[in-house]
N, C-alpha and C positions, 0 to 999 in steps of 0.2 A: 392203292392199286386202282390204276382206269377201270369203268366198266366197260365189261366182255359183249359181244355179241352174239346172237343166237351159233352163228356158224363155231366162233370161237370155243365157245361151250359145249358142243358136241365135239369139236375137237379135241379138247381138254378129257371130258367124259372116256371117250374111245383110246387114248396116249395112256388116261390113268388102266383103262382094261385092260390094253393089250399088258402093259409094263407087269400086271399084276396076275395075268390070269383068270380074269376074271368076264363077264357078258359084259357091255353097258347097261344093259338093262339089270342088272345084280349092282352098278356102282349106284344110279340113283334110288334103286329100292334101300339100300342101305343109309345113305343121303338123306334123302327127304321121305324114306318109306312109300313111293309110288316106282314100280317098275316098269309104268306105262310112260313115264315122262319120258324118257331119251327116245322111244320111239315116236312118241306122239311129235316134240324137237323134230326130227328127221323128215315126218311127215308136213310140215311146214306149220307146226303147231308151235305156239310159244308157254312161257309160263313167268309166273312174277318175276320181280327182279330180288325178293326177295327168298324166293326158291332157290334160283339162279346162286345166289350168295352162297346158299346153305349150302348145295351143289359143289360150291370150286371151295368153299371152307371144310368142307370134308376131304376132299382131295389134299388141299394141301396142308392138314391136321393131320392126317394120314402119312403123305409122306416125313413130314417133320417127324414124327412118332420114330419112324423106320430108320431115320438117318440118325439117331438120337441113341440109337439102341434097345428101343425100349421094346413091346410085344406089338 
């Protein structure tokens, strides 16, 4: 997988909320246990790249789960 970009990643963050019902700021508290990051991103604030990771591998662990059947 390329890496993402700041903008990318908040876009990703916001597509997995809306889809889910969920804040963004509830997908990276769940993520990486900070609910500050997607805003602080937004604010032109960055954060590792290996946050970043954890970030889009939750998202897409998440979705695989759901399309699997599974809870």
């Amino acid at each position: 997988m390329r890496p993402m970009n700041k903008h990318q990643i908040i876009t990703e963050i916001e597509a997995f909320a809306t889809k889910h019902g969920l804040a963004p700021s509830t997908v990276t508290g769940r993520a990486v246990g900070n609910s500050r990051l997607y805003q602080r991103m937004k604010n032109d604030g960055d954060c590792t790249t290996e946050v970043a990771a954890r970030v889009i591998r939750y998202i897409r662990d998440y979705d695989a789960t759901k399309q699997n059947g599974a809870a």
